[in-house]
C-alpha positions in Angstrom: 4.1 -11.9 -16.5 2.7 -8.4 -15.3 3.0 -5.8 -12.8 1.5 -6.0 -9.3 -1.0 -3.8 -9.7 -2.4 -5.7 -13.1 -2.0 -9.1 -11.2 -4.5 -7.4 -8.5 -6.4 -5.9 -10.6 -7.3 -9.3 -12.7 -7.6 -11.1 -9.5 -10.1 -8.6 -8.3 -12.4 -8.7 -11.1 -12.1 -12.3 -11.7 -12.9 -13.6 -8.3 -14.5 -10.8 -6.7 -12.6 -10.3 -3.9 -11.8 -7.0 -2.1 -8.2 -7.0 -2.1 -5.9 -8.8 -4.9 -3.2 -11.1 -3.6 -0.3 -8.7 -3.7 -2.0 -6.3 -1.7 -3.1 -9.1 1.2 0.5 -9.8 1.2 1.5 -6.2 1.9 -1.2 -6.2 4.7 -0.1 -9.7 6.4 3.4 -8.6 6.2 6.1 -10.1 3.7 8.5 -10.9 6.6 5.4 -13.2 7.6 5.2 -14.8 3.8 8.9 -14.9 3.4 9.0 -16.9 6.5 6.4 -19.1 5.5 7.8 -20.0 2.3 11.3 -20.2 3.4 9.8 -22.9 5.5 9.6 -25.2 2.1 12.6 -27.3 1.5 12.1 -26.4 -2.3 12.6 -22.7 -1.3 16.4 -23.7 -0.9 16.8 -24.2 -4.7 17.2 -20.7 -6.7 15.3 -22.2 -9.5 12.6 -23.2 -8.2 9.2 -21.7 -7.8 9.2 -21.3 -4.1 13.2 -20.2 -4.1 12.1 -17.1 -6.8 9.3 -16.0 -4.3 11.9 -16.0 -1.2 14.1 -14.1 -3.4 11.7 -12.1 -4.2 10.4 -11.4 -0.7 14.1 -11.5 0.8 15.0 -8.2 -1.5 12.1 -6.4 -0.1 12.4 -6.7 3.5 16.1 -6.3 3.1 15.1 -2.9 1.7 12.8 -2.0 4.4 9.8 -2.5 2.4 7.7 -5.2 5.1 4.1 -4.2 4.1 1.8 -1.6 5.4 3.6 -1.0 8.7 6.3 -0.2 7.6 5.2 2.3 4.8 5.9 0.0 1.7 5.8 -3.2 0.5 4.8 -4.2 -3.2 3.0 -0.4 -2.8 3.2 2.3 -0.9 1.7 3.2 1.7 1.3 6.8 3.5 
């Protein structure tokens, strides 16, 4: 387990890419991703994998926090 910005960081250096996977989501939106993987039947279970990441997702855009339009997401924006 680690922080968002770790997870980025390592996925940045390891693969190369521009932007780690956190920081895409902010950008695509996470009402987008939350609606995505609410769309998997698994996502209905609490326990598993794809129910953590709708919970997950759920608690930030019930906070207002949708990505980079709306200011925040898993960072700020300005």
């Amino acid at each position: 387990m680690a922080d968002v910005e770790t997870v980025d960081r390592a996925w940045t250096l390891g693969t190369g890419a521009l932007l780690g996977p956190f920081r895409i989501l902010d950008i695509v939106g996470l009402a987008t991703a939350y609606n995505i993987v609410a769309a998997n039947p698994a996502a209905k279970d609490p326990d598993s994998t794809a129910g953590r990441i709708a919970a997950l997702l759920k608690r930030y855009i019930d906070e207002g926090k949708t990505g980079v339009n709306a200011g925040a997401g898993f960072y700020t924006y300005q």
